[in-house]
VEXBALO-118049 format. One record per residue (C-alpha): y, x negated, z negated; residue in three letters. Coordinates in steps of 0.001 Angstrom, whole numbers, padded with zeros to 6 digits, always signed. Example, Ala and Ser with C-alpha at 12.3 -4.5 7.8 and 13.67 -1.06 7.14 Angstrom:
<rs>
-004500-012300-007800ala
-001060-013670-007140ser
</rs>
This chain:
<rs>
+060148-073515+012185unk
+060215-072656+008608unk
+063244-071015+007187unk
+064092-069968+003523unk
+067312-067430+003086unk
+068125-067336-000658unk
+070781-064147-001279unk
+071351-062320-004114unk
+074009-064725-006219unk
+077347-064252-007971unk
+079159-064084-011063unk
+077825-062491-014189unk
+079220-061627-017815unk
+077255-063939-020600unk
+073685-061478-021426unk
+074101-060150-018003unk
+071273-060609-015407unk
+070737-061049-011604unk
+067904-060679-009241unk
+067423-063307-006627unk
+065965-062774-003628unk
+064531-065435-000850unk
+063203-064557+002178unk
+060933-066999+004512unk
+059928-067405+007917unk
+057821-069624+009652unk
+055076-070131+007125unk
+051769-068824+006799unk
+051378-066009+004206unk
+048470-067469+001951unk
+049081-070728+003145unk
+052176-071754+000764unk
+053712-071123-002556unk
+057318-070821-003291unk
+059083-071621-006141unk
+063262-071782-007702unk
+065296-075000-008052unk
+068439-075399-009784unk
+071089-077444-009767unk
+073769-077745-011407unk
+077513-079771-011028unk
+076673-083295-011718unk
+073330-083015-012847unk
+069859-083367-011236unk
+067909-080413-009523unk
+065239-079006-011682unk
+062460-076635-011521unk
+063003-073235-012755unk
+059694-070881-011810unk
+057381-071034-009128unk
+054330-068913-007516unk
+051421-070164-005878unk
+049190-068621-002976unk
+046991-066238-005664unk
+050163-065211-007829unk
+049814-067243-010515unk
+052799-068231-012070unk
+054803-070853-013441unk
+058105-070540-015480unk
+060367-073504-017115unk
+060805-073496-020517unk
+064133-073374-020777unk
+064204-069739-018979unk
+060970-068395-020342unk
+061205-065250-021563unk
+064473-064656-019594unk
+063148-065121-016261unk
+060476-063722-013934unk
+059011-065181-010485unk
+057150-062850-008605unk
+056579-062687-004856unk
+055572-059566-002168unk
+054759-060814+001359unk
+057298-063466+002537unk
+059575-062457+000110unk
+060160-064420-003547unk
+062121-063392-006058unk
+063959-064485-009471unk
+065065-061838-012026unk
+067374-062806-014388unk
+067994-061620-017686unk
+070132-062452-020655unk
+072105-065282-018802unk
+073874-068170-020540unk
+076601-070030-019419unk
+074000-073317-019129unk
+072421-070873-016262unk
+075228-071848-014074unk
+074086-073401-010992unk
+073539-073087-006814unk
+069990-071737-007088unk
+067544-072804-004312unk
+063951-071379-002817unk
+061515-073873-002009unk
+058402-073555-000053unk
+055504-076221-000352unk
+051411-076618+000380unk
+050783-078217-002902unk
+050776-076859-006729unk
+050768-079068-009127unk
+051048-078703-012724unk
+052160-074904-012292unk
+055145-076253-009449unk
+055132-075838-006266unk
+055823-079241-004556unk
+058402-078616-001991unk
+058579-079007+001207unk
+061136-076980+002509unk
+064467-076000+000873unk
+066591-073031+001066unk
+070558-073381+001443unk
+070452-072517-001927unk
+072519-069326-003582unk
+075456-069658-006041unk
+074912-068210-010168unk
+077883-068634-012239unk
+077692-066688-016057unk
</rs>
């Protein structure tokens, strides 16, 4: 079965950055892109940055410039830079068969990893 492990959260200093990590299982390599989620306390889950099956990427607006997606093998990652207080927010790795509009439409979710700046 497919299984996405997000690690690499915490709490970091406004300007301060992080690197996510997510690891997955259970998918074929080529098969699926990945992609970040946020969400923060009371509000809706939104797409951060995604990657699809040739490495092309896909980055929100709000974190462009500030954030990279990149991905080697089964593992995705999310690095971080000059983080704002509006960053806050359990971060979550999604996996999905379809790209659309430079997202990856997921499929399966992650358990998610806290960010708090």
């Amino acid at each position: 079965h497919v299984q996405l492990v997000e690690s690499g959260g915490g709490s970091v200093q406004t300007g301060g950055s992080l690197r996510l990590s997510c690891q997955a299982s259970g998918i074929t390599l080529g098969g699926y892109c990945m992609g970040w989620y946020r969400q923060a306390p009371g509000k809706e889950r939104e797409w951060v940055a995604a990657v699809d099956v040739n490495d092309n990427t896909g980055v929100a607006d709000s974190v462009k410039g500030r954030f990279t997606v990149s991905r080697h093998s089964y593992n995705l990652f999310l690095h971080m830079t000059t983080l704002e207080p509006e960053d806050t927010a359990m971060y979550y790795c999604a996996a999905g068969r379809r790209w659309e509009g430079s997202q990856c439409v997921p499929e399966y979710w992650g358990q998610g990893t806290q960010v708090t700046v």
